[in-house]
N, C-alpha and C positions, 0 to 999 in steps of 0.2 A: 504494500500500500504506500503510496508516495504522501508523505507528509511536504507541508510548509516547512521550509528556512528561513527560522528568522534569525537577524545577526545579533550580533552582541550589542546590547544600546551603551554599553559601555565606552566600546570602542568609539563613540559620535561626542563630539560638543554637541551641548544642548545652549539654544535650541537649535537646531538644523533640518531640511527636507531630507530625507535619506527614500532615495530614488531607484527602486529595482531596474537598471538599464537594459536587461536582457528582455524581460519582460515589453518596457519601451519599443525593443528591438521588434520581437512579434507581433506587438500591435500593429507595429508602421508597416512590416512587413504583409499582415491581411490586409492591409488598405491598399499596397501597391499592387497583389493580387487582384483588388476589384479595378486598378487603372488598370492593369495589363490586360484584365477580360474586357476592359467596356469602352478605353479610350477615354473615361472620367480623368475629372481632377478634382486631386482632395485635396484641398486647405485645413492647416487648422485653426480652430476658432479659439483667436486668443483669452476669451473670455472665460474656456473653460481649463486652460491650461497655459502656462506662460513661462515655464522654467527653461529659462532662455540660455540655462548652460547646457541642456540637453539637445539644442536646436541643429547641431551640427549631424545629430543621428537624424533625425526628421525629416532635414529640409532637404529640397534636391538641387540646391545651390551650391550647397557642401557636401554632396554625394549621398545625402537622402533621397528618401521616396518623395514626398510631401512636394507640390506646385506654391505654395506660399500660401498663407494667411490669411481671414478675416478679423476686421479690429472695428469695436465699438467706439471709439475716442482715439481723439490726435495722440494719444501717449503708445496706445496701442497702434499703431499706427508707425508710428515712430520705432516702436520696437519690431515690428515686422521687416520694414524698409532696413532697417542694421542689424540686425543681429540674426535672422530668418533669412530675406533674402528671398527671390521670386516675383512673384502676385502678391498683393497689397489690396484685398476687396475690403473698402469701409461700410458700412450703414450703422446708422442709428434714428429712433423714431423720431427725434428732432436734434435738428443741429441752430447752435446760434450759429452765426458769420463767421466770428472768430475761429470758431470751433471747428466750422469745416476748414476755412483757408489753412488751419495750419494740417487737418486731417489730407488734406489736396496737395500737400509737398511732399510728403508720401504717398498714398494712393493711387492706383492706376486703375482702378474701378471702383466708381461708388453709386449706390442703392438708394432711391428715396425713397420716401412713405408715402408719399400722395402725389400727385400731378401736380400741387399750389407748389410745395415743396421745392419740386423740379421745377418750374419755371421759377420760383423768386431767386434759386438758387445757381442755377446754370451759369449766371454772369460769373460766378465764382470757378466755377469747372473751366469756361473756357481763359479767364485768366491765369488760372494755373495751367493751363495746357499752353499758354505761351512764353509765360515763367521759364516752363520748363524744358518745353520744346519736346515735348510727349503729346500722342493722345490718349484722352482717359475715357475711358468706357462707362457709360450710365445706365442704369438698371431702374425697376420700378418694383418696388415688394409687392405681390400679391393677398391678398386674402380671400381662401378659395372658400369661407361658408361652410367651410367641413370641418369639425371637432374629431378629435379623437384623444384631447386630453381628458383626464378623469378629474382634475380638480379646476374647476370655473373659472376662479381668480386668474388659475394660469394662463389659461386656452387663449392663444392670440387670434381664434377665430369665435369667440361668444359674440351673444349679440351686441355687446355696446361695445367692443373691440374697435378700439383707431389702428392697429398694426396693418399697415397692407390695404390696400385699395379694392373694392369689389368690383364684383362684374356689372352693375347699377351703375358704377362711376366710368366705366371703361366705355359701356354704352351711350351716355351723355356726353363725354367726349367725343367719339369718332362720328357721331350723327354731326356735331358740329363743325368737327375735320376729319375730312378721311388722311390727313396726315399729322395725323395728333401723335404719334408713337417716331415721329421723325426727330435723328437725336439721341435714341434709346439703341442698345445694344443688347439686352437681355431681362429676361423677368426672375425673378425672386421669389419663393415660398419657403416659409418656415414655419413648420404646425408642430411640431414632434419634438420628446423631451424623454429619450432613455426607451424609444420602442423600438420592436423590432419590423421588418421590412413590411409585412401585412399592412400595419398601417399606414406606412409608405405608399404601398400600392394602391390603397382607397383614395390617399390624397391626391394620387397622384392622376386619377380618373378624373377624382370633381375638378382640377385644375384643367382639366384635358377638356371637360364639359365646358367649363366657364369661358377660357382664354386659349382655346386652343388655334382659333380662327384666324390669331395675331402672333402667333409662335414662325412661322413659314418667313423667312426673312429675315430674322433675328440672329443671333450671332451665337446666345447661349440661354442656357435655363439651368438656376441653380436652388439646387434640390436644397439650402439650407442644414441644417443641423438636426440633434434630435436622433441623431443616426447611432444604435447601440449595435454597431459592426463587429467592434473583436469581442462579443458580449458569447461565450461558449454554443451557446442556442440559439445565436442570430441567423436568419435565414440568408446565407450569401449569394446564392443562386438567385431570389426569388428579387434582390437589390439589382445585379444585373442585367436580370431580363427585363428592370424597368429601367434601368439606365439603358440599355440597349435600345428598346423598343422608344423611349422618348428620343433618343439622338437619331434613329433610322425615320422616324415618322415625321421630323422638324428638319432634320437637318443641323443639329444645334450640337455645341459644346456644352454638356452637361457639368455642373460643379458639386461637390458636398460638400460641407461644411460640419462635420464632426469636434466636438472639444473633449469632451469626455473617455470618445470611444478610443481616442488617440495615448492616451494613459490610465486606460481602466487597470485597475490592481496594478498599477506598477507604484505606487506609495507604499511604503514599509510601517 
């Protein structure tokens, strides 16, 4: 029977992270098994993990697996761009000015929450993109109406939920311009919090029902986070047949955005 090692806590200053790397190692390693079956890219979400001296195994700027990052905040942000290394995707459900301008010196792709968002903000995207002498790719989060969290407060798709723009909003848009999406580079969903891929696949139907009509043209679709990948009993088959099937059916560069699944049980 294989038992747990655990080390001597002796042997650590306290207080300290003490970091199973091998473990790290595996995890990174299922994640680059679902890029190599599906032609995804996994970022990790710095929000759920950030131990930035581990980043050299991760990233694939330093001969990890990992495409680069998602960061909530210019700080996050900041640390992706140096220390990570790659893709740089920001969002957050609101940004002041400041807040993006300094997230926009880093980033090469960022996500807004609504259509106001995106226009009051864009002047800011394209002054960074001549700052910098980049171009930066913009996205729009979705809110695809479909739950699958179990606790309310959480569910960025309940009813009184501002995360992600609906399919009511997307429609009162393009009635008014049929080139309302001009600009944009890809869509955004994030419903999911530690499940496994079933519910992925539900989501990833009502997104197909809602928005699907406006994917054909688009550059990518990124599946978000939520994703419990190196979780022992995670269904990995059943994550690439939807990664598969949304990239064959669009045309698009599919993204995930895992934090958790990326250092599950690798803490001592």
């Amino acid at each position: 029977m294989n038992r747990p090692v655990y080390p001597d806590p002796t042997r650590f200053p306290s207080p300290c992270f003490v970091t199973d790397l091998d473990k790290l190692r595996r995890n990174a390693a299922i994640l680059d098994g679902v890029q190599r079956r599906t032609g995804a890219r996994v970022l990790l979400a710095l929000k759920g993990f950030a131990q930035w001296s581990t980043f050299p195994l991760l990233s694939r700027a330093h001969g990890g697996p990992l495409h680069g990052c998602c960061a909530s905040s210019p700080d996050e942000a900041r640390l992706a761009r140096e220390e990570f290394g790659g893709e740089v995707h920001a969002f957050a459900a609101a940004w002041s000015r400041d807040e993006l301008a300094e997230a926009l010196r880093y980033a090469d792709h960022v996500v807004f929450n609504s259509f106001a968002q995106w226009r009051g903000l864009r002047p800011l995207v394209e002054a960074a993109e001549h700052e910098r002498g980049i171009s930066i790719e913009c996205g729009l989060r979705l809110n695809p109406e479909h739950s699958e969290g179990a606790t309310p407060i959480y569910d960025p798709c309940s009813p009184g939920s501002r995360l992600g723009i609906r399919l009511r909003e997307f429609e009162v848009e393009a009635a008014a311009d049929p080139h309302f999406l001009d600009g944009i580079s890809g869509l955004h969903f994030h419903t999911l919090c530690e499940q496994n891929a079933d519910a992925l696949a539900r989501t990833l139907e009502a997104v197909e029902r809602a928005f699907g009509r406006w994917l054909p043209g688009l550059k990518w679709l990124n599946f978000g986070g939520g994703h419990h990948i190196t979780r022992p009993d995670y269904d990995v088959d059943l994550l690439c047949r939807c990664i598969t099937r949304a990239r064959d059916a669009y045309g698009v560069q599919i993204y995930l955005e895992p934090g958790e699944a990326v250092a599950l049980d690798a803490g001592v």
